[in-house]
C-alpha positions as CSV (number, residue, x, y, z in Angstrom):
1,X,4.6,-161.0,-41.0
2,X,0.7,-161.1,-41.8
3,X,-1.2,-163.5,-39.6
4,X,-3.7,-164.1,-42.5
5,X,-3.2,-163.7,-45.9
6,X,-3.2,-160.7,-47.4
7,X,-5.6,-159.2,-50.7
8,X,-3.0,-158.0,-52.9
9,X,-4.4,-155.3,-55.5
10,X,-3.0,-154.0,-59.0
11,X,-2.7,-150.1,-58.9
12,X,-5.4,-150.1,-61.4
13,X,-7.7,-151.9,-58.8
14,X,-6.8,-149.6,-56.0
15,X,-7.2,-146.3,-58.6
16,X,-10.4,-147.6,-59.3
17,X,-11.8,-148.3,-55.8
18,X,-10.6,-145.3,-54.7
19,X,-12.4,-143.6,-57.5
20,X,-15.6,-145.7,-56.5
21,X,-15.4,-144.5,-53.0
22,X,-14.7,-140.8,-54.5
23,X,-17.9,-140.9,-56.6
24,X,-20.4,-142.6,-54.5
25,X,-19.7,-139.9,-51.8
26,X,-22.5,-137.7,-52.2
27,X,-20.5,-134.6,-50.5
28,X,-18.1,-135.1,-53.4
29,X,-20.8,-134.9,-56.3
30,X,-21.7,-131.3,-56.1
31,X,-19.1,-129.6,-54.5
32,X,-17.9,-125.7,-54.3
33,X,-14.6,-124.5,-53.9
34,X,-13.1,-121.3,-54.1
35,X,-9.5,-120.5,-54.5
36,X,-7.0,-119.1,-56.8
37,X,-6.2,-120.4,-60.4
38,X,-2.7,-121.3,-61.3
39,X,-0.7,-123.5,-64.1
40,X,-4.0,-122.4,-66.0
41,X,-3.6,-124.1,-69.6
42,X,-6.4,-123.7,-72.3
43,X,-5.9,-127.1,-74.5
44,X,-6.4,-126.8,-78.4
45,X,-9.4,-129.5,-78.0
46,X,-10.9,-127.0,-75.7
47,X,-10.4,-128.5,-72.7
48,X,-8.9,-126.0,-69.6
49,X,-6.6,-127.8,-67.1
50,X,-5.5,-126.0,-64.0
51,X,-4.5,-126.2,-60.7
52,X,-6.9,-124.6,-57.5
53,X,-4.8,-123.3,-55.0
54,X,-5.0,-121.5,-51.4
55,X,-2.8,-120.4,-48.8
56,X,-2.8,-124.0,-47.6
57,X,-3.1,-126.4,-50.5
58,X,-3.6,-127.1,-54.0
59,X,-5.7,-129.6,-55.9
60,X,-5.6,-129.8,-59.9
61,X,-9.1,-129.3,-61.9
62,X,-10.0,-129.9,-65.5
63,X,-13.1,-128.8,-67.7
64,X,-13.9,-129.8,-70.2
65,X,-14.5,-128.3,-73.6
66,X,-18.5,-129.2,-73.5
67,X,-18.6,-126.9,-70.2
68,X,-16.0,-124.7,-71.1
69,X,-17.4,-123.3,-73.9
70,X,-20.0,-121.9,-72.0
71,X,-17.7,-119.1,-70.2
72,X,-18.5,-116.1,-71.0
73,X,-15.2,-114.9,-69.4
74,X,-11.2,-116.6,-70.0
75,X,-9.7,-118.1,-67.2
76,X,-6.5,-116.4,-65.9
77,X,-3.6,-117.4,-63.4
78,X,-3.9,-115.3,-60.2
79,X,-7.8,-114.9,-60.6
80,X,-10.0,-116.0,-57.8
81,X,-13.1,-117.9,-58.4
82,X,-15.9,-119.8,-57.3
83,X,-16.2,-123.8,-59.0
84,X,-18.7,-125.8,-58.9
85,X,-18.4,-129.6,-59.6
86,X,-17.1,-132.5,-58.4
87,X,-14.2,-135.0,-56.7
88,X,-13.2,-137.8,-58.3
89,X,-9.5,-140.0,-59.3
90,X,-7.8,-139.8,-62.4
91,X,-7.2,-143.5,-62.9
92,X,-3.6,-142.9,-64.9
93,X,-1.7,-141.5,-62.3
94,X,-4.1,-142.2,-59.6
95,X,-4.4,-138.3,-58.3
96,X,-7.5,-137.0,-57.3
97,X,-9.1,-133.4,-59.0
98,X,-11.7,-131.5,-59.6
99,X,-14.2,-131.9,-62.6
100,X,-15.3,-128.9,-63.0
101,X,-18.8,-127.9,-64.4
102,X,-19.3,-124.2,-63.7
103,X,-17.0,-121.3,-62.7
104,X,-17.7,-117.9,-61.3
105,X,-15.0,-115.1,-60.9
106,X,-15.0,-114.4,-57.4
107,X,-16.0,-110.7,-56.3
108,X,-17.1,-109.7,-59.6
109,X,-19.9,-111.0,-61.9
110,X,-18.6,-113.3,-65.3
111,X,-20.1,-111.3,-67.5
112,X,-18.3,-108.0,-66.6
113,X,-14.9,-109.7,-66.1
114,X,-16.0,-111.2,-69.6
115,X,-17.1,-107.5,-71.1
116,X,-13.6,-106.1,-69.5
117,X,-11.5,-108.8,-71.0
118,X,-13.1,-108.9,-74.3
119,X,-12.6,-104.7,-74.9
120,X,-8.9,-105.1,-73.2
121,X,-8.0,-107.7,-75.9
122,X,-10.2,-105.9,-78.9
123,X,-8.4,-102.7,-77.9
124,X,-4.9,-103.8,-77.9
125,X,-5.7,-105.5,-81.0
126,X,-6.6,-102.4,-82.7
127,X,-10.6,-102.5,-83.5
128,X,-11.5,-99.6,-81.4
129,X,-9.2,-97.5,-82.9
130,X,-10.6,-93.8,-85.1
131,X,-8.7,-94.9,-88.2
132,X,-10.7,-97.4,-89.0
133,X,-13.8,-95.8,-88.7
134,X,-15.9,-95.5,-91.9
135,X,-17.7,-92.3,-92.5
136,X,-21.6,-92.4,-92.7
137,X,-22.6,-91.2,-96.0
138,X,-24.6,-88.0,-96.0
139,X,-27.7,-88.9,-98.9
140,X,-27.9,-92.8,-98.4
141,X,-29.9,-94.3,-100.7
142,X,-30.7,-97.8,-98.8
143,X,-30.7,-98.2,-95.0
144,X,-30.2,-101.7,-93.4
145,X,-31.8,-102.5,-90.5
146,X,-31.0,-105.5,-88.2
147,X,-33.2,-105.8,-85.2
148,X,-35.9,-107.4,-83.8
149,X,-38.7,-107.6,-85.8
150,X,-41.3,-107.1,-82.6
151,X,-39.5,-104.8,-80.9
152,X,-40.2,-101.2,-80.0
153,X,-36.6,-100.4,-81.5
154,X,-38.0,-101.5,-84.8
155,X,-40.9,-99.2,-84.5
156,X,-38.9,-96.3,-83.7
157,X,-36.3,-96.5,-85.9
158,X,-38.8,-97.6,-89.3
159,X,-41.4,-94.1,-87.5
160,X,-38.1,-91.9,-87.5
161,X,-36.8,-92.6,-91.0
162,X,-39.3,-92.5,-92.9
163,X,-40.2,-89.1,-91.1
164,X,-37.1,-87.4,-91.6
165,X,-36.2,-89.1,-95.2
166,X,-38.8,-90.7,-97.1
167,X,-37.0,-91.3,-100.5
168,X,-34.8,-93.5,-99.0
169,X,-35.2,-97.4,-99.2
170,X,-35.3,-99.7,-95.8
171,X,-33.9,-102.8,-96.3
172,X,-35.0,-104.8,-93.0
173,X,-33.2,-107.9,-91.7
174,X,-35.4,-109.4,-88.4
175,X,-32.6,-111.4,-86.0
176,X,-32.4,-112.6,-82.7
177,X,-30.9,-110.1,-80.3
178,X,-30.8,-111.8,-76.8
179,X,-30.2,-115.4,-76.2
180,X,-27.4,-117.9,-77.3
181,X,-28.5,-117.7,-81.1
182,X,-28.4,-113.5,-80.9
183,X,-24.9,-113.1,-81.9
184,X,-23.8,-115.5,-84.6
185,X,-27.6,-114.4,-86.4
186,X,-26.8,-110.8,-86.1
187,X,-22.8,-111.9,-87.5
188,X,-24.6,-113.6,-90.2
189,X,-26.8,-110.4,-91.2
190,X,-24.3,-108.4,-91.2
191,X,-21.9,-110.5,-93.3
192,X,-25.1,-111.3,-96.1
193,X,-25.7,-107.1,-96.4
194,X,-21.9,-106.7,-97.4
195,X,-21.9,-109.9,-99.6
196,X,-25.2,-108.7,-101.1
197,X,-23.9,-104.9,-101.3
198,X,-27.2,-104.6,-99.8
199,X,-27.4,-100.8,-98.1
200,X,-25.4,-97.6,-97.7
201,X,-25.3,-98.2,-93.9
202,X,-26.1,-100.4,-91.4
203,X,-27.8,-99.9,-87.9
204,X,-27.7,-102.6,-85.4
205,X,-29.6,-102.8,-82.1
206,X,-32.1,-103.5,-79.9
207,X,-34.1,-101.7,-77.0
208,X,-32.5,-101.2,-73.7
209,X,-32.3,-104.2,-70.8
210,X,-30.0,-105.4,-68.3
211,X,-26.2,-106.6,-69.0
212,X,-27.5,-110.0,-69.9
213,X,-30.3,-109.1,-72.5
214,X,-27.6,-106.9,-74.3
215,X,-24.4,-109.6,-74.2
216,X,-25.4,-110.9,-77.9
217,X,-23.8,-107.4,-78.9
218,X,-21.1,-107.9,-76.4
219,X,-19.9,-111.2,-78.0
220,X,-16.7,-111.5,-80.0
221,X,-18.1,-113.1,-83.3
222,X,-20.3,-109.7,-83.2
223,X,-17.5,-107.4,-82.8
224,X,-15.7,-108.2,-85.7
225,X,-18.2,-108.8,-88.1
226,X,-18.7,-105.3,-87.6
227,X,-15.3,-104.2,-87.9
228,X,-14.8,-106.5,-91.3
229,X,-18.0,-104.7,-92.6
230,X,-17.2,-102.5,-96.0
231,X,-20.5,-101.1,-95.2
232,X,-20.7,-98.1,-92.5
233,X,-22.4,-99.8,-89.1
234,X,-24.5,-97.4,-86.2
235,X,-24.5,-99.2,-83.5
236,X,-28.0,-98.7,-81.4
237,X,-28.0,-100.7,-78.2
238,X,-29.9,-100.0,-75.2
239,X,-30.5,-97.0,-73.8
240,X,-27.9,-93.7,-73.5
241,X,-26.4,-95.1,-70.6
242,X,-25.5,-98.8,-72.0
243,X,-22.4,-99.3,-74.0
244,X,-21.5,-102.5,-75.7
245,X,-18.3,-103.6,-77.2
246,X,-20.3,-103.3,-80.3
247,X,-20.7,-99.6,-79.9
248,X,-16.8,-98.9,-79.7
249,X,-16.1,-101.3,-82.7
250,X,-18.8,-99.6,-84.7
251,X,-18.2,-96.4,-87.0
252,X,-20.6,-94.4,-85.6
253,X,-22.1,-95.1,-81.8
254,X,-25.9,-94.1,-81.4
255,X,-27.9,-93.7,-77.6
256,X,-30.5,-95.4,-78.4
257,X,-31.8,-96.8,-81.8
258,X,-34.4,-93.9,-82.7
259,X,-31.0,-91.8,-82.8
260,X,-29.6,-94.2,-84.6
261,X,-31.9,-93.4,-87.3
262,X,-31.7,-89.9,-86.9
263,X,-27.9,-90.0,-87.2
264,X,-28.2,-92.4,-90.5
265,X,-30.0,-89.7,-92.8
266,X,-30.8,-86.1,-93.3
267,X,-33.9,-84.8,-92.4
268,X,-35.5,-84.0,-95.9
269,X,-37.5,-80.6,-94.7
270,X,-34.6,-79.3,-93.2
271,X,-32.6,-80.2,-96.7
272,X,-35.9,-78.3,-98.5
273,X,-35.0,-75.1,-96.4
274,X,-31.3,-75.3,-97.1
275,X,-31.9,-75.9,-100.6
276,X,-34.1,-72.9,-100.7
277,X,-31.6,-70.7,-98.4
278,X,-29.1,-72.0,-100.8
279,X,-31.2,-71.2,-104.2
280,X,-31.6,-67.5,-102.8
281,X,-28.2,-67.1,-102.1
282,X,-27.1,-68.7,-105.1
283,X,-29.3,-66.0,-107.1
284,X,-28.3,-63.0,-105.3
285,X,-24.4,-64.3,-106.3
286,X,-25.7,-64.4,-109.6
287,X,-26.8,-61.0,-109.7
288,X,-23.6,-59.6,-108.3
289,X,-21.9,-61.6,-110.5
290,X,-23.8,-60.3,-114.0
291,X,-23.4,-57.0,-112.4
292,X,-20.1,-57.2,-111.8
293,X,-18.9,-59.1,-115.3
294,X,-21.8,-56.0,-117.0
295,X,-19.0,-53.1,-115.5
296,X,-15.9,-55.0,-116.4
297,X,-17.1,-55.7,-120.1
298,X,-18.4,-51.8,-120.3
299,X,-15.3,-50.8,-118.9
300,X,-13.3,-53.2,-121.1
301,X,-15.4,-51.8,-124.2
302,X,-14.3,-48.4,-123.4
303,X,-10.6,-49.2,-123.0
304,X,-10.2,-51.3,-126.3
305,X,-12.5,-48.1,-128.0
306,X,-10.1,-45.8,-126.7
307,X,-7.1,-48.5,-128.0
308,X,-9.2,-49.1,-131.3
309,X,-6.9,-48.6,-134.8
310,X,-10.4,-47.2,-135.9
311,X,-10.5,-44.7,-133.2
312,X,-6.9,-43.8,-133.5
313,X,-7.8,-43.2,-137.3
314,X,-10.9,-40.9,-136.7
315,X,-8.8,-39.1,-133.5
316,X,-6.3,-38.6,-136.2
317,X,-8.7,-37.5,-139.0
318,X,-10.3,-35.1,-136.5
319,X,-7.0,-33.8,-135.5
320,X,-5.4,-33.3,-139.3
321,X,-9.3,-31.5,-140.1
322,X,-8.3,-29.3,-137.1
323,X,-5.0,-28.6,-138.1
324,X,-6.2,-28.1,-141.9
325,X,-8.9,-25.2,-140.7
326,X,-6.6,-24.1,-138.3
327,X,-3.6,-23.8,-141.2
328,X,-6.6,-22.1,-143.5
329,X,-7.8,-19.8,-141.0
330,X,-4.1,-18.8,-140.2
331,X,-3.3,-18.7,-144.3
332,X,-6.3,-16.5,-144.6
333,X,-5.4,-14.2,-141.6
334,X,-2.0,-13.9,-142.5
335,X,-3.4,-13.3,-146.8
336,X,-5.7,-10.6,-145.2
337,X,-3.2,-8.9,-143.2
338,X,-0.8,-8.7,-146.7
339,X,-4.0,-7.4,-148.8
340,X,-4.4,-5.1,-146.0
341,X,-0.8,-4.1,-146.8
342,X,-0.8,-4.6,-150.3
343,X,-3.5,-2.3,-150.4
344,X,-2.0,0.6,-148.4
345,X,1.3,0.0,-150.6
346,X,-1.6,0.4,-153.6
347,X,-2.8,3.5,-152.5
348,X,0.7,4.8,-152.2
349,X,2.1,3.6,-155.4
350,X,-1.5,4.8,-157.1
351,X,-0.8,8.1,-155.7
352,X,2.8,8.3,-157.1
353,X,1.6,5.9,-160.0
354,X,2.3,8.0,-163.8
355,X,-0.7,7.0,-164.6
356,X,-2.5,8.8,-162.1
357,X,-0.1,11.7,-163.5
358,X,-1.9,11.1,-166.9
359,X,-5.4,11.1,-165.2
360,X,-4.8,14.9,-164.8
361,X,-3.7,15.6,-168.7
362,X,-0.2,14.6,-168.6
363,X,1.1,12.1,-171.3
364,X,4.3,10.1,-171.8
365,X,6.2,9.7,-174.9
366,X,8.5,6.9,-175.7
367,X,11.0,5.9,-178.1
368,X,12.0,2.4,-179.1
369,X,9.3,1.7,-175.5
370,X,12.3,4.1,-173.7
371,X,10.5,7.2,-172.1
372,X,12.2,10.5,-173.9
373,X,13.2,12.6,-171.3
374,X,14.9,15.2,-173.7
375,X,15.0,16.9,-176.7
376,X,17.9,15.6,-177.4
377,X,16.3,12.0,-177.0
378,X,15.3,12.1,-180.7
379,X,15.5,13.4,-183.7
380,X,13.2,14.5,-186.4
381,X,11.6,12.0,-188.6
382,X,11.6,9.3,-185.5
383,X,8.4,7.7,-184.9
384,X,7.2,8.2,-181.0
385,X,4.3,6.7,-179.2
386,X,2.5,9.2,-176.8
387,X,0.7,7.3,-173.6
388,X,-2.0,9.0,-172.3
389,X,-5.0,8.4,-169.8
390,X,-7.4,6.8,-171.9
391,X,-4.8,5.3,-174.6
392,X,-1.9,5.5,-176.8
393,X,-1.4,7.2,-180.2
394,X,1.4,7.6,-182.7
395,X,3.3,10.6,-184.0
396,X,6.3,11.8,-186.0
397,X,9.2,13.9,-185.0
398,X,9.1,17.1,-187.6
């Protein structure tokens, strides 16, 4: 039994002196604690609750969404970090946690587990992948640039394109590239240049720095504004050595940004010489060419000339005159050679002709146009007709 009367308190009374004596205790205010995460639970309202663990112990922890959203990393069960904040009760159930305020992976830096997390779930997700990348077009007409607008990389890529290709319009955007208002301004920009159909291709970056001057381009919101653009994007961050998680989402990854704008357009004198090179070659081609269609129409002209109906014509006129002299010379050669023997036969009948008989005083004598051979061919009174050299007369038989 009590010798004096007892205080008797309600379990909210005792949660809330507890709590009290938890809050007042300045070694409980701003604490740090390392362990390992576990139970990890990232509430829709943004709130994370978890439990802290070690070899020896465990302790439960909440932060909430107004500190959590400044991580630049995702809790995980099984990682070990470094929180900062501080002790106190949770009246409901009257158990003691940790408020936490700040966290720190522990052996490695939150912004590289953050950088490592963000590609891992990017990459599974797709946005890295070749298939997806848009080709940058050869002769752009407008260029976007999204940079800063003091920067060197402003300079250098503005000094480089209008070097290699002056015809081609710069359409400039000035935004924030490093602080907390870097990334959803360069999102923006590049949203409003596809909205506004504004350039042929895009190049976003900024001059080199350390791993927390780049992060704007290392930021999620960045990432896939880049891979939603219709419009091709360069990405130009940092130096040669520095890659962002905007530089594998990107069509086209540049060292730094004057490369970037060496990479966006042609250079226009080295264009000039290839369009010279080209005009030459294209004129010797030509040449060949007339040449070539000049002997295939010549030779063309003499094949339908020798297939011609004309030609056949004239071949065949030329052929029938040939044949005409050469049946004309024959007819005369062979009307020669039969004078030649009509004449021989001539001379021989002339020599046993009776005419030539008469010639030498002979005469013949006919009766009734029948030569009289005999005496006895006629009789006296009958009229005869002597043939001789010169003529013919008539006598009568007496």
């Amino acid at each position: 039994m009590y010798s004096v009367s007892p205080t008797v308190y309600s379990v909210t009374e005792l949660n809330n002196y507890v709590k009290a004596l938890l809050d007042n205790d300045d070694n409980l205010k701003n604490v740090f604690v390392t362990g390992e995460i576990s139970n990890f639970k990232n509430h829709y309202s943004g709130h994370m609750y978890m439990t802290i663990k070690d070899e020896g112990g465990a302790i439960k922890a909440v932060m909430f969404s107004s500190y959590a959203s400044r991580l630049k990393f995702v809790p995980e069960n099984g990682m070990k970090v470094i929180i900062f904040g501080s002790v106190s009760l949770y009246n409901k159930d009257g158990s003691y946690q940790l408020y936490i305020t700040d966290m720190q992976p522990d052996g490695i830096g939150a912004l590289n587990l953050a950088y490592e997390q963000l590609k891992e779930k990017l990459g599974k997700e797709g946005l890295f992948n070749t298939e997806f990348k848009k080709a940058i077009p050869v002769f752009p007409d407008k260029i976007g640039v999204m940079t800063a607008p003091d920067g060197a990389a402003v300079r250098d890529i503005f000094s480089v394109l209008k070097r290699r290709y002056p015809v081609a319009e710069i359409v400039f955007c000035p935004v924030a590239v490093q602080g907390e208002a870097a990334a959803p301004d360069i999102a923006k920009a590049i949203k409003l240049f596809n909205e506004k159909n504004a350039a042929d291709v895009l190049i976003v970056g900024r001059g080199g720095g350390s791993l927390e001057d780049l992060w704007a381009f290392n930021e999620e919101i960045v990432a896939r504004a880049i891979f939603e653009s219709n419009i091709p994007v360069i990405s130009a961050v940092g130096h040669e050595t520095d890659f962002t998680i905007a530089d594998f989402v990107a069509d086209l990854r540049a060292p730094t940004p004057s490369a970037a704008a060496e990479l966006a357009v042609p250079d226009i004198f080295e264009l000039k010489s290839d369009l010279l090179g080209l005009k030459q070659h294209l004129a010797v081609l030509m040449k060949n060419r007339l040449n070539s269609e000049r002997e295939y129409l010549e030779n063309t002209e003499k094949r339908l000339n020798l297939l011609s109906p004309v030609n056949k014509i004239l071949n065949s006129r030329q052929e029938l005159s040939n044949l005409y002299e050469k049946a004309v010379n024959s007819l005369n050669l062979k009307l020669n050679e039969e004078k030649a023997k009509v004449s021989v036969l001539a001379s021989k009948l002339d020599a046993l002709s009776p005419l030539a008989v008469l010639s030498r005083g002979y005469s013949i004598v006919y009766t009734d146009d029948l030569p009289i051979k005999s005496v006895n061919d006629v009789t006296k009174g009958d009229n005869i007709k002597i043939k001789v050299t010169d003529g013919e007369f008539f006598a009568t038989v007496n």
